[in-house]
C-alpha positions as MATLAB code, in Angstrom:
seq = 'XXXXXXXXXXXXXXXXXXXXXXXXXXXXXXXXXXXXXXXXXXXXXXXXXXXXXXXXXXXXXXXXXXXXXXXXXXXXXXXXXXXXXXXXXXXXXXXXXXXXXXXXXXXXXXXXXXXXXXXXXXXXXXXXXXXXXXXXXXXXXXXXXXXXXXXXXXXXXXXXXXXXXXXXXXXXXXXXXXXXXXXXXXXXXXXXXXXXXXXXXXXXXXXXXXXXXXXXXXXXXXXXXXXXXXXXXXXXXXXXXXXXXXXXXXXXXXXXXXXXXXXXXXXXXXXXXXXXXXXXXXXXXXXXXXXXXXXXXXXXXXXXXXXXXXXXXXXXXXXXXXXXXXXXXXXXXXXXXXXXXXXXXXXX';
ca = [
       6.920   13.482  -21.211;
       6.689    9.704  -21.231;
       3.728    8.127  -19.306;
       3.016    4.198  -19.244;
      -0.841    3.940  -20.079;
      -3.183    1.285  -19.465;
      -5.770    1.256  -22.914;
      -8.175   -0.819  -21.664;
      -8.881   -3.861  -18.833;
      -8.161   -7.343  -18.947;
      -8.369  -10.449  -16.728;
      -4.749  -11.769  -18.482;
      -1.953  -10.451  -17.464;
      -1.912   -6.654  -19.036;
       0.775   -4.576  -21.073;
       1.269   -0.507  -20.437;
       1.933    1.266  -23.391;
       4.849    3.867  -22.944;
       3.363    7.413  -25.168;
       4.283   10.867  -25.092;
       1.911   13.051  -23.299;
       1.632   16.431  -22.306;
       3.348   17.514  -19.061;
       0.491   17.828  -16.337;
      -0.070   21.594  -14.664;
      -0.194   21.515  -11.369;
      -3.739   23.174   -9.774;
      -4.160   25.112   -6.834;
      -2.586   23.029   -3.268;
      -0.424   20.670   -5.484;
       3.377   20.649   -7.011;
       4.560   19.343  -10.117;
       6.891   16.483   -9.024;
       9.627   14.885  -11.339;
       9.701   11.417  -10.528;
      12.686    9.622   -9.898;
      11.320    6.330   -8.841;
       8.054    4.591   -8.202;
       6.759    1.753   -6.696;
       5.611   -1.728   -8.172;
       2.297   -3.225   -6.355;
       0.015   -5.933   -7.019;
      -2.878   -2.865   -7.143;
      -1.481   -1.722   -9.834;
      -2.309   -5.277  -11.795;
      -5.973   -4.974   -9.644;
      -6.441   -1.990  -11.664;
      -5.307   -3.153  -15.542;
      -7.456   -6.405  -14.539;
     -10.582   -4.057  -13.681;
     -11.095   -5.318  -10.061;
     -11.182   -2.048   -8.495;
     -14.027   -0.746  -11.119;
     -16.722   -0.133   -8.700;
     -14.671    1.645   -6.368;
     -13.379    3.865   -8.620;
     -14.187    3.523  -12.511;
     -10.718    5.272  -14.186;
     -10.963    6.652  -17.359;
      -9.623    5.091  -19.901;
      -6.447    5.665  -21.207;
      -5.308    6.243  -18.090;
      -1.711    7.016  -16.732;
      -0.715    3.927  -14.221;
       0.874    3.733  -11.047;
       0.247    4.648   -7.427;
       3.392    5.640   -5.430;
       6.254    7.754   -6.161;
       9.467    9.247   -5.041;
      10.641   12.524   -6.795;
      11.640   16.449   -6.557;
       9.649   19.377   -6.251;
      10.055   21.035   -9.761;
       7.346   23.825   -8.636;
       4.326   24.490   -6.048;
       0.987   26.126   -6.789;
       0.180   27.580   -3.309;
      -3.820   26.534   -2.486;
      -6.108   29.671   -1.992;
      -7.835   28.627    1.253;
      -6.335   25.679    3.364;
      -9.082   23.224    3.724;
      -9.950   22.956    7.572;
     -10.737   19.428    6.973;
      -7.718   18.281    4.918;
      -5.746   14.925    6.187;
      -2.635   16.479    6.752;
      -1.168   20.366    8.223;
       0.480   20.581    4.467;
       1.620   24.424    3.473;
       3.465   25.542    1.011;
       5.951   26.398    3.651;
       6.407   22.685    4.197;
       7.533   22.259    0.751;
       9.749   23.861   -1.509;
      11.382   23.302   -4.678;
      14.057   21.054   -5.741;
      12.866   19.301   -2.293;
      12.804   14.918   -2.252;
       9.191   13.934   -1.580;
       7.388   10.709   -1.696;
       3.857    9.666   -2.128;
       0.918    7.243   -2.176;
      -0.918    8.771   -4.831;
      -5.167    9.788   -3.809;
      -6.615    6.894   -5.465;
      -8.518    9.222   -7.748;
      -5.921   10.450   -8.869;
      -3.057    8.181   -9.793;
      -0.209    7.874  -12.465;
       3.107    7.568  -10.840;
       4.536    5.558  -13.934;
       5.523    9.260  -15.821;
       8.099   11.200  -15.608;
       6.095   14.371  -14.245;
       2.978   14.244  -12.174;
       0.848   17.082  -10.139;
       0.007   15.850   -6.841;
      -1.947   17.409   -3.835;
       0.052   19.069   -0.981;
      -1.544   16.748    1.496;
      -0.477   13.606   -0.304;
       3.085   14.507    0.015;
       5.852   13.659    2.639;
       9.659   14.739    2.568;
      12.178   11.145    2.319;
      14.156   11.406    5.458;
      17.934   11.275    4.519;
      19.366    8.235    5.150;
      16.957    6.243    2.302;
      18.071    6.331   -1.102;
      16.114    6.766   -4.189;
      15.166    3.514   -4.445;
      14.248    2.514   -0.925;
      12.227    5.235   -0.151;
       9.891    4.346   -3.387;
       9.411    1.100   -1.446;
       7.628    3.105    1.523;
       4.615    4.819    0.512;
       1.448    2.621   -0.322;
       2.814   -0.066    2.525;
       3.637    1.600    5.037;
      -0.077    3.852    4.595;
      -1.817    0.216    4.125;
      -0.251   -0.763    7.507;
      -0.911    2.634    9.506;
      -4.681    2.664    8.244;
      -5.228   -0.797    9.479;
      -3.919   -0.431   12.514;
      -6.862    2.343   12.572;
      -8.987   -0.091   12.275;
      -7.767   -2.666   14.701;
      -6.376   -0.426   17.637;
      -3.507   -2.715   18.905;
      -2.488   -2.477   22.031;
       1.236   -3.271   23.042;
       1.250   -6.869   24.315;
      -1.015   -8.273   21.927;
      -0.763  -10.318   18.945;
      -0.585   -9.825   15.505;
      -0.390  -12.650   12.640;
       0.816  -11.387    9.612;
       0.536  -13.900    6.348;
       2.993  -13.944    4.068;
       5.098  -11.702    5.703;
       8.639  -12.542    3.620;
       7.720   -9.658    0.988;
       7.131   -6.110    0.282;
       4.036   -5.994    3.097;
       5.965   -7.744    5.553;
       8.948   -5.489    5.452;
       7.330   -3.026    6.403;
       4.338   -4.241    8.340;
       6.436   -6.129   10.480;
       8.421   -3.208   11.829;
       5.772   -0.848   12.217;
       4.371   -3.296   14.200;
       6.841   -3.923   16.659;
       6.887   -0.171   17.064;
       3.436   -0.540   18.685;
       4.213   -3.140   20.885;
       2.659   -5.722   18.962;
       4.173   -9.351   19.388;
       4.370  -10.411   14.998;
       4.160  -13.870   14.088;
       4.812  -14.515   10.253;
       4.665  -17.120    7.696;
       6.597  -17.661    4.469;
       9.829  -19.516    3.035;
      12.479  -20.992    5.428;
      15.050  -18.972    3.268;
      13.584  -15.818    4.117;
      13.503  -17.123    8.015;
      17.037  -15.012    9.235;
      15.853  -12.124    7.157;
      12.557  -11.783    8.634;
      13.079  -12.317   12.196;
      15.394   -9.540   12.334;
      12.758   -7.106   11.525;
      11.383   -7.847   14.838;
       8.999  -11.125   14.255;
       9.163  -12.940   17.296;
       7.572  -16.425   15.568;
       8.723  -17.724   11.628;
       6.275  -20.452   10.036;
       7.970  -22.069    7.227;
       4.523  -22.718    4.827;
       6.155  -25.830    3.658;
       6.456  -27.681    6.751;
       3.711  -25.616    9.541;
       0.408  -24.910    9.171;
      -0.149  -21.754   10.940;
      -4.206  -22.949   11.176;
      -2.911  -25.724   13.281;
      -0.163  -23.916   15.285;
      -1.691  -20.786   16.037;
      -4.904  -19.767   18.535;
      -6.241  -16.895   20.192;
      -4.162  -14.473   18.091;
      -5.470  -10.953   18.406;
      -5.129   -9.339   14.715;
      -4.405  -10.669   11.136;
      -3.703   -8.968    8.810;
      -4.751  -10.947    5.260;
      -2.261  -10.483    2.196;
      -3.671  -13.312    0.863;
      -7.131  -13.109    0.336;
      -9.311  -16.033   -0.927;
      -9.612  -19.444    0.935;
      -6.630  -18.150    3.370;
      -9.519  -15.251    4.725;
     -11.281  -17.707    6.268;
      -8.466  -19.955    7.224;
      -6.951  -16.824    9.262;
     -10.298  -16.764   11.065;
      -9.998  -19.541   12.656;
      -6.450  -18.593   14.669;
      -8.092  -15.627   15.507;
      -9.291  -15.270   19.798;
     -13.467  -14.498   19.921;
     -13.402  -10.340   19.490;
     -10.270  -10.870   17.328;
     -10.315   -8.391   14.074;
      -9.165   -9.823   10.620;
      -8.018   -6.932    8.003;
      -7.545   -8.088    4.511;
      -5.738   -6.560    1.667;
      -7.022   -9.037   -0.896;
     -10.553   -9.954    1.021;
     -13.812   -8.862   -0.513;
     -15.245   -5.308   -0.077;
     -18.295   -5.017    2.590;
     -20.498   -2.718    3.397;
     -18.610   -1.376    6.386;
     -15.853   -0.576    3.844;
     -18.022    1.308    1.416;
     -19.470    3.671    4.006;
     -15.834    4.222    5.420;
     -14.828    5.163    1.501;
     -17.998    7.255    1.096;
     -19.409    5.799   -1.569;
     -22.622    6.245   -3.210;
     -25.819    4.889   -1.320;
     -25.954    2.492   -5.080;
     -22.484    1.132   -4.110;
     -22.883    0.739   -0.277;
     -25.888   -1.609   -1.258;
     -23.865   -3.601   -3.955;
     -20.743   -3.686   -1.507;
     -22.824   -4.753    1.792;
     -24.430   -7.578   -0.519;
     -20.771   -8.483   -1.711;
     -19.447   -9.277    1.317;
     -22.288  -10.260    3.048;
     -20.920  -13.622    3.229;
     -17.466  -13.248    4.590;
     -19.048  -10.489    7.403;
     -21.697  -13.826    8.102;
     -17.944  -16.140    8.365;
     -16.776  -13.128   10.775;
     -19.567  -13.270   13.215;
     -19.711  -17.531   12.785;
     -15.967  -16.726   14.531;
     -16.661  -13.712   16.922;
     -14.573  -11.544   15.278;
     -14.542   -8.696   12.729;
     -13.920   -8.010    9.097;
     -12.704   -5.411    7.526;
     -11.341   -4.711    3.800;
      -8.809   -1.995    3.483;
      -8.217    0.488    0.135;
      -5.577    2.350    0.987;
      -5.920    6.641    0.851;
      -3.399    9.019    0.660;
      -2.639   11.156    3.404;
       1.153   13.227    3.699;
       0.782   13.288    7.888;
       0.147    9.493    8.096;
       3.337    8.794    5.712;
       5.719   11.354    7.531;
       4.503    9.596   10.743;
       5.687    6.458    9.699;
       8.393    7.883    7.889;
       9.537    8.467   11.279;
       9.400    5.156   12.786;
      11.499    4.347   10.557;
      13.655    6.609   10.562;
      14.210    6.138   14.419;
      14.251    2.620   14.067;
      17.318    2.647   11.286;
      15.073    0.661    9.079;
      15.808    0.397    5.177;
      12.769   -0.791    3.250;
      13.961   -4.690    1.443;
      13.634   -4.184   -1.984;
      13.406   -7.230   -4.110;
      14.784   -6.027   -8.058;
      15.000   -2.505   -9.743;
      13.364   -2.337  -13.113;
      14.420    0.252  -15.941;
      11.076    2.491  -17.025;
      11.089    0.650  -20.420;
      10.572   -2.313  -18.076;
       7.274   -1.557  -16.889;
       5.253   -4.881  -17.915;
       7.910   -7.028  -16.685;
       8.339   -5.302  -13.008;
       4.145   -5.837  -13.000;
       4.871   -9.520  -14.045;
       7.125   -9.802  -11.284;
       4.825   -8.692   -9.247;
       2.050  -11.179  -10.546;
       4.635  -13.793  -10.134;
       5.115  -12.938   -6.440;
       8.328  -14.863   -4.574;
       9.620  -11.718   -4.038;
      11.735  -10.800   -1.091;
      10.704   -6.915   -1.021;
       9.078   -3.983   -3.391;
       9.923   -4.042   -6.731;
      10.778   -0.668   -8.033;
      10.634    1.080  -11.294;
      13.814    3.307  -11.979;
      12.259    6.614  -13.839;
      14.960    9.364  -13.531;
      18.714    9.447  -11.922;
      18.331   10.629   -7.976;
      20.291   10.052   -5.150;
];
C-alpha cells in the first residue's frame, strides 16, 4: 500500500515521502480500515517539526497523519472487553464494508495510507447526511472541543471567547458550543463575518479593525488557537475564576499528570509551564493545555450534535494523496476558511 512517511524532524517546513509498505494486520479489538479521506491539521506539522517529542517520541520512519474517514475492510474481535475502555465499542457495533471515522490514539497514528488498523474504541460510524469529505473534517476538532469542554464545565448562559474562530476549529467549536448553551464570541476576517455568525456566534471581531483585549471583559472561557503572546493576551478578557484552554499554549504539569506521563516528564512539563500557570494565577484564572485522545463514544456524541443540528463541517480545499506536502503547507500557511482534506480513495 502507499503510506506518506515522515524520515526524520525538522524546524523548516517538512516533506512526506510517499513509499510502498506492507499492509498493516489488524490485532485483537481493532479493524483494518481502507481510508477514503483524512484530515489535514497543524499537529500533523507539530509532529514533522518534533514539538510533540516529549509527549510522545515516534519512531522514526513513521507513517503520518491523525484522522481518518474510511470502510471497514475486516474486524479482529478483542478477547476480553476492557472494563475500563473509553467507549462501549463491540464488534457488534461494527461490521464490514461499514463508513467509520476517527481521531487516531496518539500512539498510534498514520492516517496518510491507504490501509490502517485502528482500535475498536477509536472508531465512530459517519452519520449519513456527510459526505466523504466532510466527515474527514470532524474527528480531531470536534474531540479537541468535547475534551475541553471537560475541562472547563460550561454552563448554558455563560461565555465563551473563541480566537480565531473563521477556520477549521471554529467550525466546529462554534457549534458545539452553542449546543451547550454557551453565548460564542469570535474573532477573525470581516469576509468570513456572514459565514461565521451563522454557526451560532452571537459577537464577530474583525482583527483588523477590534481588539478583542480592549472590547472584551469578564468572559468566562477561551479557548486559545493561537498560542504564544495571544495566551496571555486572552487572559486578560477573562472574569477572576475564568479558565483559559489552549491548543497551541505550553504543556504544564497539570497536563502531564492528566496524560499519565512518566514522574521524569511530569517534572520537565510542571517546570515548562511553570510560567504561564504563574500568568494564570497573576489573573485568577486557570490554565490548561489540551492533547487531544481518541475516544469512539466522545466522537459519536458529537457526531450527534451535529447531526441534529444539520451542520456540515466548512472545508477549506481538497488535496489529491500525491498532494500531501502541499495540503500541510496550506495548513502552515493558515487563511483557511475550514479543514483541509486529503482525498485517499473514491467514497461517497
Amino acid at each position: 500500500m502507499k503510506a506518506a512517511r515522515l524520515y526524520s524532524y525538522s524546524s523548516d517546513q517538512q516533506e512526506l515521502q510517499l513509499d510502498d509498505v506492507p499492509t498493516p494486520q489488524p490485532k485483537a479489538g481493532q479493524a483494518l480500515i481502507r481510508v477514503l479521506a483524512a484530515g489535514v491539521n497543524p499537529l500533523d506539522n507539530m509532529i514533522a517539526h518534533g514539538e510533540v517529542k516529549l509527549i510522545t517520541p515516534y519512531k522514526l520512519p513513521l507513517i503520518a497523519g491523525n484522522e481518518l474517514v474510511g470502510i471497514i475492510e475486516s474486524i479482529n474481535a478483542p478477547a476480553v472487553l476492557s472494563a475500563s475502555s473509553h467507549s462501549s465499542a463491540t464488534t457488534a457495533e461494527f461490521k464490514e464494508g461499514q463508513r467509520v471515522f476517527a481521531r487516531l490514539p496518539f500512539r498510534s497514528i498514520g492516517a496518510f495510507a491507504e490501509y490502517v488498523a485502528v482500535d475498536l474504541e477509536a472508531l465512530a460510524p459517519v452519520p449519513d447526511y456527510l459526505t466523504t469529505i466532510q466527515a474527514a473534517a470532524v474527528p480531531l476538532t470536534a474531540l479537541t472541543i468535547t475534551q475541553a469542554f471537560e475541562l472547563m464545565n460550561p454552563q448554558p448562559g455563560q461565555t465563551i471567547f473563541i480566537s480565531g474562530g473563521t477556520g477549521g476549529v471554529g467550525a466546529m467549536a462554534i457549534p458545539l458550543a452553542v449546543a451547550q448553551g454557551l453565548t460564542v464570541i469570535t474573532n477573525g476576517s470581516a469576509r468570513n463575518k456572514e459565514r461565521v455568525m451563522a454557526l451560532g456566534t452571537s459577537r464577530f471581531l474583525d482583527y483588523a479593525t477590534e481588539d478583542y483585549a480592549a472590547a472584551l471583559h469578564d468572559i468566562d472561557f477561551v479557548l486559545d488557537t493561537r498560542g504564544g503572546e495571544e495566551t496571555e493576551k486572552q487572559m486578560s478578557i477573562l472574569r477572576s475564576g475564568g479558565h483559559l484552554v489552549s491548543l497551541k499554549g505550553m504543556p504544564n504539569g497539570a497536563f502531564a499528570r492528566r496524560m499519565g506521563l512518566s514522574a521524569p516528564k511530569r517534572l520537565l512539563f510542571t517546570v515548562a509551564g511553570r510560567k504561564l500557570d504563574r500568568m494564570a494565577a497573576r489573573y485568577g484564572i486557570t490554565y490548561d493545555f489540551i492533547f487531544v485522545q481518541s475516544n469512539g463514544a466522545q466522537l459519536r456524541s458529537a457526531a450527534q450534535i451535529l447531526q441534529d443540528r444539520n451542520i456540515t463541517p466548512s472545508v477549506d480545499t481538497v488535496f489529491p494523496f500525491e498532494q500531501v506536502n502541499e495540503a500541510l503547507v496550506k495548513v502552515v500557511n493558515g487563511h483557511s476558511r475550514g479543514k483541509t482534506v486529503l482525498s485517499i480513495a473514491e467514497g461517497k
